[in-house]
Rosetta silent file (secondary structure, phi, psi, omega in degrees, C-alpha in Angstrom):
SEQUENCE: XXXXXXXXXXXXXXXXXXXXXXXXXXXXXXXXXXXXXXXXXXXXXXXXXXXXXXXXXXXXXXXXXXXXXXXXXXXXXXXXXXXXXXXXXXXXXXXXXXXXXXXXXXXXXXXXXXXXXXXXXXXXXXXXXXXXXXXXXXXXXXXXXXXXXXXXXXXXXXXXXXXXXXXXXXXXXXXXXXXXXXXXXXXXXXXXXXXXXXXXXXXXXXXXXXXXXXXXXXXXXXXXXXXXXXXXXXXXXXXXXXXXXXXXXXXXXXXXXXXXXXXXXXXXXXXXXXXXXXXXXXXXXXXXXXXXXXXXXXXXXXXXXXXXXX
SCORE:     score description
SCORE:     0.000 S_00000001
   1 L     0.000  144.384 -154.720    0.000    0.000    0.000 S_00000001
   2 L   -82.687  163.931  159.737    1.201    3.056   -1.181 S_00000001
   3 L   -70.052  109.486 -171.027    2.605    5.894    1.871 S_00000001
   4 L  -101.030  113.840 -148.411    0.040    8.400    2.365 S_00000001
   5 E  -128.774  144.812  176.349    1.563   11.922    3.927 S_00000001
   6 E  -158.243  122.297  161.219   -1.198   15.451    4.183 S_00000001
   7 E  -122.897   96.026 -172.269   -0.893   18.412    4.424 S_00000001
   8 E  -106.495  125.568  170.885   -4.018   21.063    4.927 S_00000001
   9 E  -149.980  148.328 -170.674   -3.639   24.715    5.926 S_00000001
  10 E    64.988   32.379  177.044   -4.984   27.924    5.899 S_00000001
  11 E  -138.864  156.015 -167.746   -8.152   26.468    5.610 S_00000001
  12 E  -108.412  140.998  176.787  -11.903   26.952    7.408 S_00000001
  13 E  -136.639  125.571 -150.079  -14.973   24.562    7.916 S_00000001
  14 L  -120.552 -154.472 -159.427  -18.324   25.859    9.020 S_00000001
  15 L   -57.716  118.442 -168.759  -21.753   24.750    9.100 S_00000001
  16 L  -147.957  112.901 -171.575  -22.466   21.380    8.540 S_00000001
  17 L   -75.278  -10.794 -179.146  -26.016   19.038    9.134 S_00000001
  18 L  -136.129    8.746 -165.225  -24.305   16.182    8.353 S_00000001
  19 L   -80.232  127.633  158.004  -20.659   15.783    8.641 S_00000001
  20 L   -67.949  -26.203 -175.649  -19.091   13.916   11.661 S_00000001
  21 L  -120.253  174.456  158.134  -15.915   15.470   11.436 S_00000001
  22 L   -62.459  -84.137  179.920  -14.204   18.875   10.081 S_00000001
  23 L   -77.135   57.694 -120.995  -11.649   16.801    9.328 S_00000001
  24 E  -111.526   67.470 -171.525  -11.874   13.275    9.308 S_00000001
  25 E   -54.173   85.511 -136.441   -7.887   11.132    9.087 S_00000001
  26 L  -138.555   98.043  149.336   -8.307    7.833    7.958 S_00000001
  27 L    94.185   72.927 -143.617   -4.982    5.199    7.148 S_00000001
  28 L  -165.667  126.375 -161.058   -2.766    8.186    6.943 S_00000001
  29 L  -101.138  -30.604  176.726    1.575    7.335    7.626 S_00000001
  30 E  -163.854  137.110 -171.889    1.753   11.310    8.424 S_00000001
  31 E  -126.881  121.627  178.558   -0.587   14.020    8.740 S_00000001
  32 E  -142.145  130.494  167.438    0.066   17.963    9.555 S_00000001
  33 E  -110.078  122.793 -179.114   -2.837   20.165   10.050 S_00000001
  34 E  -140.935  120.613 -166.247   -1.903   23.837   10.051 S_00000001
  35 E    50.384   92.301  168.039   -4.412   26.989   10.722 S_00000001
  36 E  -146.009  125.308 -176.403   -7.455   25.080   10.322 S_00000001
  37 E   -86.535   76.545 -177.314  -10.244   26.577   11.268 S_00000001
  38 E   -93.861   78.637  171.739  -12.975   24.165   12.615 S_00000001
  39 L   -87.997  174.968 -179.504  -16.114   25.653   13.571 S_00000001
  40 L    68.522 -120.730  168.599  -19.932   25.463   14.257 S_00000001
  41 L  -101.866  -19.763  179.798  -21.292   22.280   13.849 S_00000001
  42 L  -103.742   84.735  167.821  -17.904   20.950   11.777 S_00000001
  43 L   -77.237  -30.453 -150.225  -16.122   21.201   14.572 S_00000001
  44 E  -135.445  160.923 -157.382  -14.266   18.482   15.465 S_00000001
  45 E  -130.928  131.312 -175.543  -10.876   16.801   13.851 S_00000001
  46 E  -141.571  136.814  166.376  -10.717   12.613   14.116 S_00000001
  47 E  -143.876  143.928 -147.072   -8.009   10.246   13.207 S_00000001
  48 L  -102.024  160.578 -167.287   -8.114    6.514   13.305 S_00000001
  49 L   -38.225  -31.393 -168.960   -6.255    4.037   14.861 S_00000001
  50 L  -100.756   22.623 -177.224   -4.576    3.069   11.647 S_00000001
  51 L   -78.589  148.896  152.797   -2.906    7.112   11.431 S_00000001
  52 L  -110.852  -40.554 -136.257    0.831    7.086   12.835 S_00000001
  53 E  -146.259   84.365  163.723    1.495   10.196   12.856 S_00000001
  54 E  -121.470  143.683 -141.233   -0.617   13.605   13.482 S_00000001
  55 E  -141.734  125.468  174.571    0.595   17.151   13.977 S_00000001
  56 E  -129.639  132.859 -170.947   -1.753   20.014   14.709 S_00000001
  57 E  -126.210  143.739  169.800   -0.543   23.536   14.771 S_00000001
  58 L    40.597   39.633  171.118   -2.225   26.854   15.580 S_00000001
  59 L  -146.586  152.208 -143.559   -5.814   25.916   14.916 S_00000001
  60 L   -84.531  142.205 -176.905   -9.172   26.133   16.125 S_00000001
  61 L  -171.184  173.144 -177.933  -11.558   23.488   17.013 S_00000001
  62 L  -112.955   -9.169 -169.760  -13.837   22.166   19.710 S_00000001
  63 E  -156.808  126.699  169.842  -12.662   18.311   19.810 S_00000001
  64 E  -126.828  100.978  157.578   -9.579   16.492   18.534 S_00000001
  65 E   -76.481   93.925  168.258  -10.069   12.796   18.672 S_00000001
  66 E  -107.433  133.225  170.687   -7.012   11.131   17.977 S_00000001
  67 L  -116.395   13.719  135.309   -6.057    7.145   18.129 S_00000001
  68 L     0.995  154.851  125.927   -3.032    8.304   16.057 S_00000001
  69 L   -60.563  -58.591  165.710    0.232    6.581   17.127 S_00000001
  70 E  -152.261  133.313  175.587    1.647    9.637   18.030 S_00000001
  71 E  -104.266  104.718 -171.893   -0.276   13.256   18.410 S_00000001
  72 E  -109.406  163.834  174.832    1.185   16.608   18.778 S_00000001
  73 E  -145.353  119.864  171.946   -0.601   20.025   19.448 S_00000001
  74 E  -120.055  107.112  145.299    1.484   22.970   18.841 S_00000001
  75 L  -136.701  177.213 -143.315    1.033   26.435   19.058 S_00000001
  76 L   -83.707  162.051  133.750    3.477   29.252   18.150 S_00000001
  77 L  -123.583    9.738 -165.399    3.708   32.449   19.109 S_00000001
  78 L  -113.969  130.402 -162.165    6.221   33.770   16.880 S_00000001
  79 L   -65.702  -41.384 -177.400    5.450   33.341   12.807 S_00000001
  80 L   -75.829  -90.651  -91.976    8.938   31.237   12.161 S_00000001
  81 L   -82.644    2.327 -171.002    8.182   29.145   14.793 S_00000001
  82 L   -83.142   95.724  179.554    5.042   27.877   12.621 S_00000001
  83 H   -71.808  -16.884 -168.092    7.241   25.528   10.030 S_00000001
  84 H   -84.604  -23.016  179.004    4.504   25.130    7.575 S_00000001
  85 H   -81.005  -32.664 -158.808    4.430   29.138    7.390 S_00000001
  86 H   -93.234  -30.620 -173.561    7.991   29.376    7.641 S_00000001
  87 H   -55.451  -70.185 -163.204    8.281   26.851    4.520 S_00000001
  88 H   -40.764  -63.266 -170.401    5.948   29.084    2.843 S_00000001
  89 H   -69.473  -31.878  169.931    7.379   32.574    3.507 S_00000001
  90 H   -52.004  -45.520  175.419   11.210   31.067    2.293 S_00000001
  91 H   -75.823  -38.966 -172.500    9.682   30.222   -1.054 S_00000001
  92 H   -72.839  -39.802 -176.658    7.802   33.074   -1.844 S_00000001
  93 H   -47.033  -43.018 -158.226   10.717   35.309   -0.663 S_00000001
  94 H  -102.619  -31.944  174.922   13.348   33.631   -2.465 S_00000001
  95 H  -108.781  -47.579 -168.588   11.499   31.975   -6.113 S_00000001
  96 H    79.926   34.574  157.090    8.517   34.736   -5.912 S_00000001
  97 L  -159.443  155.689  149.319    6.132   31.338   -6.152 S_00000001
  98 L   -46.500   93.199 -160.499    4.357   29.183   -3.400 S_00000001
  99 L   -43.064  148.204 -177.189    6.352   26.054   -2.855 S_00000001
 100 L   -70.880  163.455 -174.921    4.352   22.870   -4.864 S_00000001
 101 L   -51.802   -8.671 -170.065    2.731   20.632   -2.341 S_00000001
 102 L   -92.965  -53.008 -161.037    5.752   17.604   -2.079 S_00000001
 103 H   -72.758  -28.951 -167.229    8.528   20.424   -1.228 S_00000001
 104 H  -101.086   -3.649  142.266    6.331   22.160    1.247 S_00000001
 105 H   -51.209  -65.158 -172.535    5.191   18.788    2.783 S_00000001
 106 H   -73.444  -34.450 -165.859    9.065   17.842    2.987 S_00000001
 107 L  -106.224  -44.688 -177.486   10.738   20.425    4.567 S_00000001
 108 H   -66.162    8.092  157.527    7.994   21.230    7.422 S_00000001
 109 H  -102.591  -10.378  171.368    8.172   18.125    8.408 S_00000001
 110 H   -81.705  -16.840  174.603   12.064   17.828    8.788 S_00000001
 111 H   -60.826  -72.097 -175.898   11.433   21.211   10.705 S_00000001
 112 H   -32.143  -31.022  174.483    8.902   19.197   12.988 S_00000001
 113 H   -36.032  -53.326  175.273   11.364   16.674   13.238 S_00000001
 114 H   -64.118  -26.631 -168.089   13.229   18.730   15.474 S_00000001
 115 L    85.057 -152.952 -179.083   11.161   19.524   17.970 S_00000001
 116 L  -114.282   14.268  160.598   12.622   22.584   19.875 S_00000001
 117 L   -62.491   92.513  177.851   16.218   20.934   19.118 S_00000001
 118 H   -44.477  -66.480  170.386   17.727   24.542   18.355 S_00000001
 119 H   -65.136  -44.334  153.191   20.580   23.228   16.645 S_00000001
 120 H   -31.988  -39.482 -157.900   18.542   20.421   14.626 S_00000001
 121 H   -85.404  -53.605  173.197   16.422   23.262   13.718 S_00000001
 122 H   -58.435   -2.962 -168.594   19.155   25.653   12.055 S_00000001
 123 H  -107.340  -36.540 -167.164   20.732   22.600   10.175 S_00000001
 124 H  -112.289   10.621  164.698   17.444   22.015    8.280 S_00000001
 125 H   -87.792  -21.872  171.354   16.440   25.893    7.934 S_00000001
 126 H   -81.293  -40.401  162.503   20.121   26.112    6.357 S_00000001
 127 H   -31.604  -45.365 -155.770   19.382   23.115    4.490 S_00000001
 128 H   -96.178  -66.011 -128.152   15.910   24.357    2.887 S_00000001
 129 H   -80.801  -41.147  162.544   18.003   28.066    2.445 S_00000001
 130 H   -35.932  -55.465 -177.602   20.691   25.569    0.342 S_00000001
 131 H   -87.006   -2.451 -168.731   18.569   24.026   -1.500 S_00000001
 132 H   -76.729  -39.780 -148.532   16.048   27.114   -2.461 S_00000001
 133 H   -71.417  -26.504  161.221   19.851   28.572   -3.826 S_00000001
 134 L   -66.761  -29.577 -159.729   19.673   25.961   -6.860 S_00000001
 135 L    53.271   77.133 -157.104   16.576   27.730   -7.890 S_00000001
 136 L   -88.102  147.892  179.402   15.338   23.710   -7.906 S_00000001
 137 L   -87.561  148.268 -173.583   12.995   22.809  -10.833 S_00000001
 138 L   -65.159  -29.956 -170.204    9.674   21.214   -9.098 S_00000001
 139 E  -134.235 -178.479  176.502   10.488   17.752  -10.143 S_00000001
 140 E  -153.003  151.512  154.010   13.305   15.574  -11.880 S_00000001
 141 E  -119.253  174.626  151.981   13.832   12.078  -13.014 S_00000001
 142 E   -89.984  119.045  144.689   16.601    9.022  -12.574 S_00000001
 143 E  -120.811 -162.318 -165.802   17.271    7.033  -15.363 S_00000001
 144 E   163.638  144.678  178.687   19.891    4.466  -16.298 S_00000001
 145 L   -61.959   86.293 -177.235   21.226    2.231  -18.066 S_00000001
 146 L  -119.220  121.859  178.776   21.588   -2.478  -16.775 S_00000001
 147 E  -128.522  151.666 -175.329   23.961   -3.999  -18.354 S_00000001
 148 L   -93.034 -163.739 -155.618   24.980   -7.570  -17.249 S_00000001
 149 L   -93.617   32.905  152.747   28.393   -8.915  -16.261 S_00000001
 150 L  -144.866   48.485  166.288   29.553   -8.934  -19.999 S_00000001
 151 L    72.069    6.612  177.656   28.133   -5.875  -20.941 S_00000001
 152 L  -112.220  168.040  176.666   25.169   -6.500  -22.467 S_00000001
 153 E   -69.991  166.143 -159.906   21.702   -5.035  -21.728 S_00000001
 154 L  -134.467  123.846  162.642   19.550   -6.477  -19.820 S_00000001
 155 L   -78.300  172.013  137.844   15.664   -6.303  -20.731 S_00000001
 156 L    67.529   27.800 -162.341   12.769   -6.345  -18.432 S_00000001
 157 L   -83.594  108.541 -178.846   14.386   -6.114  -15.063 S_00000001
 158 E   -44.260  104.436 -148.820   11.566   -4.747  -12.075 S_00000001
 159 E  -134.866  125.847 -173.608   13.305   -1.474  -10.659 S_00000001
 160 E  -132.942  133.976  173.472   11.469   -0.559   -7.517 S_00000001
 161 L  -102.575  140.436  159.633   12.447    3.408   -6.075 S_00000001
 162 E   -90.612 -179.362 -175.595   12.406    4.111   -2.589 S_00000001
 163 E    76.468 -135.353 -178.291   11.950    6.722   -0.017 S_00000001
 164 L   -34.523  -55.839 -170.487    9.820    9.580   -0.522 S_00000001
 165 L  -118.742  156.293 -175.259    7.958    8.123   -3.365 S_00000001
 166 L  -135.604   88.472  151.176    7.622    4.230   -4.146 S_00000001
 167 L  -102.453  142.083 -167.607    7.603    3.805   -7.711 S_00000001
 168 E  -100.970  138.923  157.340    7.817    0.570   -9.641 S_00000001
 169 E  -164.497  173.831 -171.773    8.979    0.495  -13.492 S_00000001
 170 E  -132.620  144.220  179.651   10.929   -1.850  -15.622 S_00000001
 171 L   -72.095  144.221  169.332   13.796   -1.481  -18.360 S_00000001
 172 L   -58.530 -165.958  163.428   12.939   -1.852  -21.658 S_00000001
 173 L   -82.969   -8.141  163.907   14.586   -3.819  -24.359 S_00000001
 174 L  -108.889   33.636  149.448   17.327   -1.786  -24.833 S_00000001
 175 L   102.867  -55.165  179.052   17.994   -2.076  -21.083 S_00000001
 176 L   -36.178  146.702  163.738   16.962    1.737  -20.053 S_00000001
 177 E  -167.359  166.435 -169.910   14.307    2.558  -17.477 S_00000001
 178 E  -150.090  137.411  175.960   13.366    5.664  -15.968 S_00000001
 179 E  -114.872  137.801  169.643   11.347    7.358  -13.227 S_00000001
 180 E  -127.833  142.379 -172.220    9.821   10.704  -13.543 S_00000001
 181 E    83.151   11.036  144.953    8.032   13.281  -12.148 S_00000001
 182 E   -57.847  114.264  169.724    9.837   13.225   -8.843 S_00000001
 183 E   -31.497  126.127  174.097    9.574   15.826   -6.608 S_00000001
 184 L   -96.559   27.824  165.435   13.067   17.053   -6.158 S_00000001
 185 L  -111.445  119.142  171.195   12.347   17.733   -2.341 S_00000001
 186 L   167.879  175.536 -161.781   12.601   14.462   -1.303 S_00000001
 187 E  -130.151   96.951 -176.369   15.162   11.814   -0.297 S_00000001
 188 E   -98.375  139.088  167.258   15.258    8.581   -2.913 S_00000001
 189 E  -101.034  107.716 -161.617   16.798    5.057   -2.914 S_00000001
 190 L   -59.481  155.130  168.001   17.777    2.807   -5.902 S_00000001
 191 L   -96.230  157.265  173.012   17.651   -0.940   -4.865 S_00000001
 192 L   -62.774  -31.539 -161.763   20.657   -3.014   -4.032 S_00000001
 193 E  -162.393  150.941  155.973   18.945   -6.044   -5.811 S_00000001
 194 L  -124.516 -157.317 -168.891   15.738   -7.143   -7.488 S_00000001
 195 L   -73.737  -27.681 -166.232   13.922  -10.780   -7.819 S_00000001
 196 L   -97.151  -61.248 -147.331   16.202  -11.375  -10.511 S_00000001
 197 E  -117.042  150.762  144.977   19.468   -9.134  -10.376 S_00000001
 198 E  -105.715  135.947  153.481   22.054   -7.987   -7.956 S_00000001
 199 E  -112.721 -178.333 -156.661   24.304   -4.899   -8.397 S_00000001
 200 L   -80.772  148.912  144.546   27.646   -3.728   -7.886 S_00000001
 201 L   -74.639  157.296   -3.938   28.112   -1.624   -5.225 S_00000001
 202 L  -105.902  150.304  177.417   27.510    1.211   -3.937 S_00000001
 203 L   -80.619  130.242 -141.018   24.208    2.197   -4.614 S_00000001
 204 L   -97.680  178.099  164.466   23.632    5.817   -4.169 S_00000001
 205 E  -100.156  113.184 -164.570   21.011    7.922   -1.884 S_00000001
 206 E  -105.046  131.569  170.760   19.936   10.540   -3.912 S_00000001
 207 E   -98.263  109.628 -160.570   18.720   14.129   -1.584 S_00000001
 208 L    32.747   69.156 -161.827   16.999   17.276   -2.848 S_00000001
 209 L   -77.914  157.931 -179.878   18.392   16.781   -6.031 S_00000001
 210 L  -103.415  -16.217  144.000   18.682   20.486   -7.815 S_00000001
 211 L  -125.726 -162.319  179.175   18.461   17.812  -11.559 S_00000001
 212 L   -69.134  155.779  165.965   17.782   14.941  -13.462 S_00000001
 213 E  -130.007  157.643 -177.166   20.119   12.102  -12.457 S_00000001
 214 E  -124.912  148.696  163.894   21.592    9.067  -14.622 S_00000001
 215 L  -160.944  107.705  174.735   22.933    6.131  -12.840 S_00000001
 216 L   -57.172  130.285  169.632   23.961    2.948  -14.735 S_00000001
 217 L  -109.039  167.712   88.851   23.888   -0.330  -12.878 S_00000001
 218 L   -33.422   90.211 -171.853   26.016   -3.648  -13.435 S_00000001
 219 E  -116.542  157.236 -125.520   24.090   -6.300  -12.581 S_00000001
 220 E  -163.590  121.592  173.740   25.014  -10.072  -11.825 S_00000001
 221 E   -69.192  117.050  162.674   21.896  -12.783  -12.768 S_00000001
 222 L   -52.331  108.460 -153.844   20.649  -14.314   -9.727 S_00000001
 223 L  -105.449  138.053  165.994   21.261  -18.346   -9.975 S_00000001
 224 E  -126.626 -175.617 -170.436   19.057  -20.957   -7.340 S_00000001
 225 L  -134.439  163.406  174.409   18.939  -24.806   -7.496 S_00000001
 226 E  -133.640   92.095 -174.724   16.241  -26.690   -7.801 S_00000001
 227 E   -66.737  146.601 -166.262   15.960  -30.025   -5.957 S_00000001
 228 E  -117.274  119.396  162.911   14.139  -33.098   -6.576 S_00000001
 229 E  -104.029  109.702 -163.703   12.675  -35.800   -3.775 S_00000001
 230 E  -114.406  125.463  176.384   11.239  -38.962   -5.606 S_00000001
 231 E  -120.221  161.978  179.953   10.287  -40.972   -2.776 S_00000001
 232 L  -102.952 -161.804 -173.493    8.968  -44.828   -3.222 S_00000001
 233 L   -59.827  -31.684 -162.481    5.382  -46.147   -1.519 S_00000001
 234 L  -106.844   18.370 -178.137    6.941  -46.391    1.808 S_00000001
 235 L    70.773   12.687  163.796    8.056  -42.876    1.685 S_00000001
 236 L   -84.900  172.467  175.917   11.629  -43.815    1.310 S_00000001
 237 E   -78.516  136.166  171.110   14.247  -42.372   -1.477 S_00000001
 238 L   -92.814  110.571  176.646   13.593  -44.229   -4.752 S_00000001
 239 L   -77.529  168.873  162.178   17.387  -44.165   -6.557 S_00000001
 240 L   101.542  -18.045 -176.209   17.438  -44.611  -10.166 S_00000001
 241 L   -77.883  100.856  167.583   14.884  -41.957  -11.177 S_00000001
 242 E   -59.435  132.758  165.767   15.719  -40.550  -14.480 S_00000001
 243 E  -120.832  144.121  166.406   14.566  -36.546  -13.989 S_00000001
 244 E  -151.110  151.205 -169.807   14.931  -34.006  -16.319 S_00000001
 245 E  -101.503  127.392  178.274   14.717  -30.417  -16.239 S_00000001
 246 E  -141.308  168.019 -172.392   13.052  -28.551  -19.193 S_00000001
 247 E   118.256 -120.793  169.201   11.721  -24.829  -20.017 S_00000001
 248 L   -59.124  -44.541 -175.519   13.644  -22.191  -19.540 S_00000001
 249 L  -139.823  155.701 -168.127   17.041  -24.246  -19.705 S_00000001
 250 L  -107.368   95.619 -172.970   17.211  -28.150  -20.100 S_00000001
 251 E  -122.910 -175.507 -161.296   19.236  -30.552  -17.666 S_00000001
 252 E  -154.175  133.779  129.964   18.960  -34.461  -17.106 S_00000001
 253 E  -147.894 -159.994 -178.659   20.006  -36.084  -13.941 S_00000001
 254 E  -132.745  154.328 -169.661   19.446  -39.012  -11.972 S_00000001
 255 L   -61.121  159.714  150.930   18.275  -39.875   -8.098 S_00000001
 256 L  -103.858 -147.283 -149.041   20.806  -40.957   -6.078 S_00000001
 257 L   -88.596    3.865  168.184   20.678  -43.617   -3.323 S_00000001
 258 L  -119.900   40.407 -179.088   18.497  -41.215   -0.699 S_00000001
 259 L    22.709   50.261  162.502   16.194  -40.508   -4.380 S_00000001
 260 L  -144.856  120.170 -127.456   17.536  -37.327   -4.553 S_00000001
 261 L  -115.966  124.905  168.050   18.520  -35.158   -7.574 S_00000001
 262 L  -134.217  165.578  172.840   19.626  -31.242   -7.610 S_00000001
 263 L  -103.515   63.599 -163.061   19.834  -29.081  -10.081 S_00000001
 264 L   -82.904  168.168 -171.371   22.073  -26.051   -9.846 S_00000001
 265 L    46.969   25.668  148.611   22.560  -22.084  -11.518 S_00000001
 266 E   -37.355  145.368 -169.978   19.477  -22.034  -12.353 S_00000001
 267 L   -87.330  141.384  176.491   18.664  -18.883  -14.028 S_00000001
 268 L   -49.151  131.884 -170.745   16.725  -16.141  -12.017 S_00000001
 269 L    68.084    2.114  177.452   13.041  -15.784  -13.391 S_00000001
 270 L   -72.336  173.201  167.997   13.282  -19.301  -15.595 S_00000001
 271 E  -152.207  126.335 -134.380   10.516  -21.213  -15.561 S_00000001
 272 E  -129.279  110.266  162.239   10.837  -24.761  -14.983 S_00000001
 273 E   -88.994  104.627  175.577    9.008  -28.152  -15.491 S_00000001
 274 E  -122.321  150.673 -171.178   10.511  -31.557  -14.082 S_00000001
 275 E  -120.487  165.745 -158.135    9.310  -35.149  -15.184 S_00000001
 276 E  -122.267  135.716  136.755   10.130  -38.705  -13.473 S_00000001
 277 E  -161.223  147.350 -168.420   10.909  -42.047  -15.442 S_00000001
 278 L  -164.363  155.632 -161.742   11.917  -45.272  -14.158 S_00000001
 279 L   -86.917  159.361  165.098   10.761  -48.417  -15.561 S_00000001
 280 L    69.193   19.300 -175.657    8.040  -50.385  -14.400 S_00000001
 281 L  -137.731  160.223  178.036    6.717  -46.874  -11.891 S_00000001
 282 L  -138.126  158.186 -154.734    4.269  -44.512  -12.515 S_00000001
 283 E  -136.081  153.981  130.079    5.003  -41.119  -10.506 S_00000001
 284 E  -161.596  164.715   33.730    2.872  -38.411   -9.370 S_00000001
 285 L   -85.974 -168.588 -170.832    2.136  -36.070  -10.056 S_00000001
 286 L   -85.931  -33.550  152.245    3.589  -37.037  -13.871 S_00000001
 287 E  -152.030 -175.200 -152.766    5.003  -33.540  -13.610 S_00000001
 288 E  -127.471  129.031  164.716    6.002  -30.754  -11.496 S_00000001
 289 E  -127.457  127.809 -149.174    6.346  -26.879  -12.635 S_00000001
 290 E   -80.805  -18.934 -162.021    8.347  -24.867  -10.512 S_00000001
 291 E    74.952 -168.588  146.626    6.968  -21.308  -11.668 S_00000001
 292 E   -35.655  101.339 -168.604    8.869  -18.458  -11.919 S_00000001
 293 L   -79.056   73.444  167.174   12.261  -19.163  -10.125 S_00000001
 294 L  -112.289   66.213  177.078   13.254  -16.859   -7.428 S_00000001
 295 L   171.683  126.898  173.394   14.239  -18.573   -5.089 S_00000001
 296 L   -20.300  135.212 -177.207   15.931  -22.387   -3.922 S_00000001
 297 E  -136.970 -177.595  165.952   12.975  -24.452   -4.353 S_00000001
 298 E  -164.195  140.546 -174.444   12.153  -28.344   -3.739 S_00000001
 299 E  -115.562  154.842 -179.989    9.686  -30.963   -5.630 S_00000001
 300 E  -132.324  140.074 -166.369    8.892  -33.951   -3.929 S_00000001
 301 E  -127.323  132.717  161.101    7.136  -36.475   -6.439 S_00000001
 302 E   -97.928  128.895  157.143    5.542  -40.129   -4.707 S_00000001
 303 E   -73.984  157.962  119.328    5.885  -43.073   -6.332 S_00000001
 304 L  -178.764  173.513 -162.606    4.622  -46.542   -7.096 S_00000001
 305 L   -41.663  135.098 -173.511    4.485  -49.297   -8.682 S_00000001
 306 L   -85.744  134.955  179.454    2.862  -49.738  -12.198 S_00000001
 307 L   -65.844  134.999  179.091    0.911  -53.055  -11.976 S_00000001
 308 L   -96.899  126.358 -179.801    2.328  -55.775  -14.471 S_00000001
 309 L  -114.380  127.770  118.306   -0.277  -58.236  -16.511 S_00000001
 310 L   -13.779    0.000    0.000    0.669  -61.638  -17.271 S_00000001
């Protein structure tokens, strides 16, 4: 489920015959209410059990229900000490625009972070005054470039970004993939590995970027094995058991004397069928299909005997 973050301010709710709440918080990973004006009969501000995080500053109401995980009530008396105002007044001062909703989401909450940690609090108002100093474009993307460990591209590999935002996309056939339309206040992470691939290290953290970024991976195919247990009627290993592996890649082997057969370096993402034959047995099932391989796996097949006519 995706992370759901809000931010509402400067705004008022009046007369209402049917509403339970002003304001009403529902599944919510962080919440900041700032100057909100709840009056009349919509009155009252509620957030549910499954909320973590709600932060209410300098605003009016008659009831705040919270089952939040954790619930703050602040208010200021001095206009910086407001962060969501303070966000506000840096951007118009400094761009002559209204920061978009991700960057002014992102930095009053690293303000909030702090608390009344004095020094915490100048390291991320010089932070915000740093990064306003790029004149930052609202958004950016990462692309790049997977090439395997002889240099060629690698198609269709599941690239999942982290951090702020958690987007999934996958390179194409000539290996490229790309994310876009990232806020560039935000803090993202590439992965170390997918279902398939590893990469080389290290992967970077990228932080308020002021552009677009390219970053090229290396990646190394993920190999598993896939083991076979051919057992006989009495649930012992049956030796002797031709098996073979077919589908994505094709192998042959045979049980040994505890009726068991492995199969190794399998390729990451194959997909894999194995059949039984031994003379005078009938197996099931007749065959086994492993799916999509990510991961060590083991088939267990039961035997017995095929009945013989005179």
């Amino acid at each position: 489920m995706p992370r759901v973050e809000v931010l509402i301010e400067n705004s008022h709710y009046g007369w209402s015959h049917n509403a339970d709440a002003a304001i009403n918080i529902l599944g919510v990973a962080n919440a900041i209410l700032d100057r909100v004006e709840c009056v009349e009969d919509a009155n009252r501000i509620l957030a549910d059990v499954d909320t973590a995080k709600l932060t209410v500053i300098d605003s009016v109401y008659t009831s705040l229900v919270s089952q939040a995980v954790d619930t703050k009530v602040i208010t200021t008396t001095n206009p910086d000490d407001d962060p969501v105002q303070y966000v506000r007044q840096q951007f118009t001062t400094l761009l002559g625009h209204e920061p978009d909703a991700a960057a002014h989401f992102y930095w009053s909450d690293r303000l909030l972070q702090c608390g009344e940690n004095a020094a915490c609090l100048s390291g991320q108002r010089a932070a915000l005054m740093a990064y306003l100093a790029t004149v930052p474009a609202p958004d950016f993307s990462i692309s790049g470039t997977i090439t395997d460990e002889n240099g060629a591209v690698v198609p269709g590999v599941l690239m999942t970004l982290g951090g702020s935002q958690t987007v999934t996309t996958q390179t194409g056939p000539d290996g490229k993939y790309v994310f876009t339309k990232l806020p560039t206040s935000g803090v993202y992470t590439l992965p170390r590995a997918t279902s398939t691939h590893t990469f080389a290290l290290p992967v970077p953290t990228i932080t308020t970027p002021n552009g677009n970024r390219t970053i090229n991976f290396n990646a190394t195919l993920k190999r598993f094995a896939v083991s076979v247990q051919v057992n006989n009627a009495a649930g012992s290993g049956l030796s002797g058991v031709a098996v073979a592996l077919s589908g994505s890649q094709q192998a042959l082997g045979t049980t040994n004397s505890s009726g068991r057969v492995t199969f190794t370096a399998l390729p990451a993402g194959g997909n894999f069928t194995i059949t039984a034959t031994k003379q005078n047995y009938t197996f099931s099932p007749t065959s086994a299909p492993t799916g999509e391989l990510h991961s060590d796996k083991t088939v267990t097949f039961a035997r017995r005997p095929r009945e013989l006519h005179a």
